[in-house]
C-alpha positions as CSV (number, residue, x, y, z in Angstrom):
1,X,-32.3,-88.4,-33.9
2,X,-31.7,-86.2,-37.0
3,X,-28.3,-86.5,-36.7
4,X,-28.6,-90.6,-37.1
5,X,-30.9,-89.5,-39.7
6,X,-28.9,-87.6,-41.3
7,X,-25.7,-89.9,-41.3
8,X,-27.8,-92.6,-42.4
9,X,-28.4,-90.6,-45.5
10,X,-24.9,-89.7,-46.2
11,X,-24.0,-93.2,-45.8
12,X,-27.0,-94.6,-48.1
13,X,-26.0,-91.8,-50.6
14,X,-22.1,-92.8,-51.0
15,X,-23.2,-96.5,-50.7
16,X,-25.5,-96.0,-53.9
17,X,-22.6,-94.3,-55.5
18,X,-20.0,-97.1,-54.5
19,X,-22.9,-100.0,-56.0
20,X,-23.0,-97.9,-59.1
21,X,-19.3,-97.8,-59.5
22,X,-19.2,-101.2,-59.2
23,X,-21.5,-101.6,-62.0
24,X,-20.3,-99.6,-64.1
25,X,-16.2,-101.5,-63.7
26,X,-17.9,-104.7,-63.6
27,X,-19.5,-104.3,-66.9
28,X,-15.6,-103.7,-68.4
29,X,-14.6,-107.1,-67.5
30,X,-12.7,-109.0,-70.9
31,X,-13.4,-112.5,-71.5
32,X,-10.3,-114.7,-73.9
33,X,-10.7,-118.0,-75.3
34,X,-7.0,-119.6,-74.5
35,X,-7.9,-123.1,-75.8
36,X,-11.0,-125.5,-75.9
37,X,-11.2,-125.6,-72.5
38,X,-9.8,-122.9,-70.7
39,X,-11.1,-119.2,-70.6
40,X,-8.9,-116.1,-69.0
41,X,-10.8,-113.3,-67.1
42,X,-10.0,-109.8,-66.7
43,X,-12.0,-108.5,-63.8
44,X,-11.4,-105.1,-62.2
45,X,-9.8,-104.9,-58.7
46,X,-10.0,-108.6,-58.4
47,X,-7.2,-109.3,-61.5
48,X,-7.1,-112.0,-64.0
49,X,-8.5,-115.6,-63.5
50,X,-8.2,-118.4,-65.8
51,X,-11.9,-120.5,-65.9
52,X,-10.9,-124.3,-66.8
53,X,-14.6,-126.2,-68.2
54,X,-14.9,-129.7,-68.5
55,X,-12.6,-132.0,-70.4
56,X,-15.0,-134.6,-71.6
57,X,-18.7,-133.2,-72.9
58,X,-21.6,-136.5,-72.2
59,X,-23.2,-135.1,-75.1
60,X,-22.2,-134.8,-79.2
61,X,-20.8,-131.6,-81.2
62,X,-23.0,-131.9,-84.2
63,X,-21.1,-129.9,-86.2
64,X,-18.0,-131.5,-85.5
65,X,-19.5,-134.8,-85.8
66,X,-21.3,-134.1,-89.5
67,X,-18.0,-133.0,-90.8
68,X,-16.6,-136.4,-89.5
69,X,-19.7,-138.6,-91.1
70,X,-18.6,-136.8,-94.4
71,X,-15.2,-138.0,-94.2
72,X,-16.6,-141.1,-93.3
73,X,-18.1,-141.5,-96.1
74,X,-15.6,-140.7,-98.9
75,X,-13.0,-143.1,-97.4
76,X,-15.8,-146.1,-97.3
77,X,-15.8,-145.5,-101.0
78,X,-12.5,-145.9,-100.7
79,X,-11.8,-148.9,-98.4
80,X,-13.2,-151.1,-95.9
81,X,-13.4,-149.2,-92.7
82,X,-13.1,-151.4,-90.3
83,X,-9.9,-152.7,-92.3
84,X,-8.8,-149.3,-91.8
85,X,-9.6,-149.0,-88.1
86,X,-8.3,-152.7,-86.7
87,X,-5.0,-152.2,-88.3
88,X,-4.9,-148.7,-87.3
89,X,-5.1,-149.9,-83.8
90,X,-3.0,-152.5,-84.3
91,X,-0.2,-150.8,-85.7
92,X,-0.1,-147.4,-83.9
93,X,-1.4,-145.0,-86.8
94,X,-2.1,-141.4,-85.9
95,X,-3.6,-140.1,-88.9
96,X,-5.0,-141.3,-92.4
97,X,-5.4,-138.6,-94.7
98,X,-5.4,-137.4,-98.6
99,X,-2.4,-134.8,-98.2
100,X,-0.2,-134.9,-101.3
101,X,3.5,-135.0,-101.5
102,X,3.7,-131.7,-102.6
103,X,4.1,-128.4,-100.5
104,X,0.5,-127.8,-101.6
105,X,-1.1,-130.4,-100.8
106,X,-0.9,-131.8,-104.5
107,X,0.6,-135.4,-105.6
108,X,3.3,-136.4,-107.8
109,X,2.6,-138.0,-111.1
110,X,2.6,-141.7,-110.1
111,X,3.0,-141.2,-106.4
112,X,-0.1,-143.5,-105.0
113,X,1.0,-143.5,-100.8
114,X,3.4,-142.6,-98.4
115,X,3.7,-142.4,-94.6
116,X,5.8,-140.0,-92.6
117,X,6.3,-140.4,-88.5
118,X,3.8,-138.8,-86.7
119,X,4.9,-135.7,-84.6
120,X,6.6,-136.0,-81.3
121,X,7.9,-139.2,-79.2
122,X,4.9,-141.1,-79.4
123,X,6.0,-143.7,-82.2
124,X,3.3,-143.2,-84.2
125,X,2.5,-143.1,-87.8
126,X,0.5,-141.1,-90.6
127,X,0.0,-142.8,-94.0
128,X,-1.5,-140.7,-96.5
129,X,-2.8,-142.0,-100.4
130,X,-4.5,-140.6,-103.6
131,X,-8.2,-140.9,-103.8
132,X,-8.1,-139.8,-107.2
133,X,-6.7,-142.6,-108.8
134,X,-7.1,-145.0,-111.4
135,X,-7.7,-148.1,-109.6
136,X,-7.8,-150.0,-112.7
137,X,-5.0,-149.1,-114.5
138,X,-2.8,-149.2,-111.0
139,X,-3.9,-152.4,-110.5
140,X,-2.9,-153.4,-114.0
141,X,0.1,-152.1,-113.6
142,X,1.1,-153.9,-110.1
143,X,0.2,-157.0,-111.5
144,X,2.5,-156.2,-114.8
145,X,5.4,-154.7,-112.8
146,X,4.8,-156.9,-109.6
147,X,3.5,-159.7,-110.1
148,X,0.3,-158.6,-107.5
149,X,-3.1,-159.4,-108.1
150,X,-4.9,-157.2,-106.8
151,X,-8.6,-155.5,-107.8
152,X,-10.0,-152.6,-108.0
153,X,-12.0,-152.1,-104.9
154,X,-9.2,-153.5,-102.9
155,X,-6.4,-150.8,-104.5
156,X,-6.8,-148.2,-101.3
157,X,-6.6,-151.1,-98.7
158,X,-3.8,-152.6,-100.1
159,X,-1.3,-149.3,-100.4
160,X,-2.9,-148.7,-96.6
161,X,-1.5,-151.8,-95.6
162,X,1.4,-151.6,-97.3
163,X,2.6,-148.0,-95.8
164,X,2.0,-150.2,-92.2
165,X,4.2,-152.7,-93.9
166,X,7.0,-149.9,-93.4
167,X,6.5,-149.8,-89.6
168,X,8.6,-151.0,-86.9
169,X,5.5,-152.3,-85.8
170,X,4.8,-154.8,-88.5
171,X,8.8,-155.5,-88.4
172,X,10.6,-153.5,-90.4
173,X,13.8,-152.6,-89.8
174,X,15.2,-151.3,-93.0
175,X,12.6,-148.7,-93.1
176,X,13.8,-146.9,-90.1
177,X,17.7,-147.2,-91.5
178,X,16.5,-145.9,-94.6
179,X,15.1,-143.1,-93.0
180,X,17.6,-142.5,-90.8
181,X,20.3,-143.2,-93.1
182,X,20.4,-140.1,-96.0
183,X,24.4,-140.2,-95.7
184,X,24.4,-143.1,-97.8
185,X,23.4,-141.3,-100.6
186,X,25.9,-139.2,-101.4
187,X,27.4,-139.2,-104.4
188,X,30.0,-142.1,-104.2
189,X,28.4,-144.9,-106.4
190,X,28.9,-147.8,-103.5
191,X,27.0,-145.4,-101.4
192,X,24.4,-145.4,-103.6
193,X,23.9,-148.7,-104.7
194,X,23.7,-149.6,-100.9
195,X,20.8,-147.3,-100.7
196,X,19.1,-148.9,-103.6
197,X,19.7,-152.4,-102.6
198,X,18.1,-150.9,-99.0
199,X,15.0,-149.2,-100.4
200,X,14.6,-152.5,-102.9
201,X,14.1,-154.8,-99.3
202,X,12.0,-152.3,-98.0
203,X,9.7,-152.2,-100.5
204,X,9.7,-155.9,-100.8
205,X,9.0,-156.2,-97.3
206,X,6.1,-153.6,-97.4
207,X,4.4,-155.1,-100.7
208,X,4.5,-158.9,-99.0
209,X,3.3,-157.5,-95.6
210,X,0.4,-155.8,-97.6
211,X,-0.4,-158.7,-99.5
212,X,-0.3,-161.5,-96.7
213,X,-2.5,-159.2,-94.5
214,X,-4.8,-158.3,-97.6
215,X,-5.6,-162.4,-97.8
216,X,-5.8,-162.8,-94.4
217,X,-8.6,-159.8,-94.2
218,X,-10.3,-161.1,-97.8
219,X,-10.0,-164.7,-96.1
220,X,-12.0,-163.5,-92.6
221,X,-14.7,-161.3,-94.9
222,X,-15.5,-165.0,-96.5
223,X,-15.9,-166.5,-93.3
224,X,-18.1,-163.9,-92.0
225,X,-20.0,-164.3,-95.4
226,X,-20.7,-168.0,-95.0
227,X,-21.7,-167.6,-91.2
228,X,-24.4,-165.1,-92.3
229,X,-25.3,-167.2,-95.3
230,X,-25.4,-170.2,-93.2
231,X,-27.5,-168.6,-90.5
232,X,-30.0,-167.2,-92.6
233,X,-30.5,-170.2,-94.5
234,X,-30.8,-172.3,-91.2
């Protein structure tokens, strides 16, 4: 009977020790973020184990979300939004953005837009253009060099659509040859001249894209006018 006692005791005793221990080398387990989603723990004896959370949240990151309602906002005092989201849709652009031509982020006197191809195989597009220009004076001066008439509060949506108007999308092939092309402008002066004859057609071809779709949208905004119009009145 003591005996049992006795070993009962012993055992408790190193059992207690062995809980403690655990404890004490649980309490050292690491915790890394890998990415968004995905969390890698180092637990004693058991190794490391990678904790995957859900990909899609039901609910709203507020933060994230104010920061986007600011964006929001600047480029609606910019250009129509929903201009800006049907033809982004439409024509396979990844990003709109204010990035300048320059290295640091700063734009080239009388640069007003440009597009780039968007990362990777996925064909798609990033246009970026100047919120800080003149919009009267560049409007002036399209119609003066140009021929366009264009107005103010239509400057932004018009150099968005015509950076789409260099996209295979919207049909232009001598964008991609130009891009793909820089051996034509070495320094022979046929070479050259072929270049600018190429950049002339695509600019032409971006600038009547721009302004065709520009009437089309100004034409559907008038028609959505009258409907309202026509339904309040009746």
């Amino acid at each position: 009977m003591e005996s049992n006692l006795l070993s009962g005791l012993i055992l408790s005793f190193f059992g207690g020790i062995g809980f403690v221990y655990l404890i004490l080398r649980f309490r050292s387990i690491a915790v890394y973020k890998l990415d968004g989603h995905t969390l890698l723990l180092k637990l004693p004896l058991l190794g490391s184990l990678e904790v995957k959370g859900p990909e899609r949240y039901p609910g709203l990151f507020l933060q994230n979300l104010c920061e986007t309602l600011d964006k929001i906002k600047v480029f609606q005092g910019l250009i129509d939004f929903d201009l800006m989201l049907k033809y982004a849709k439409d024509f396979n652009i990844n990003y709109v953005g204010f990035d300048g031509d320059n290295i640091d982020g700063t734009w080239n006197k009388g640069r007003l837009a440009y597009s780039t191809f968007a990362p990777g195989d996925s064909g798609e597009y990033n246009i970026f253009f100047d919120p800080g220009l003149d919009r009267k004076l560049v409007c002036r001066h399209l119609k003066e060099e140009l021929g366009l008439d264009i107005q103010p509060d239509e400057l932004h949506a018009f150099l968005f659509l015509h950076e789409i108007g260099h996209t295979r999308q919207a049909g232009n092939e001598c964008y991609i040859t130009a891009k793909t092309s820089h051996r034509l402008a070495s320094k022979k002066r046929k070479r050259r001249k072929d270049m600018q004859i190429l950049y002339r057609k695509v600019e032409k071809f971006a600038d009547d894209f721009a302004t065709r779709e520009l009437s089309k949208w100004r034409d559907r905004e008038r028609g959505g006018e009258m409907m309202r119009l026509g339904s309040i009145l009746s």
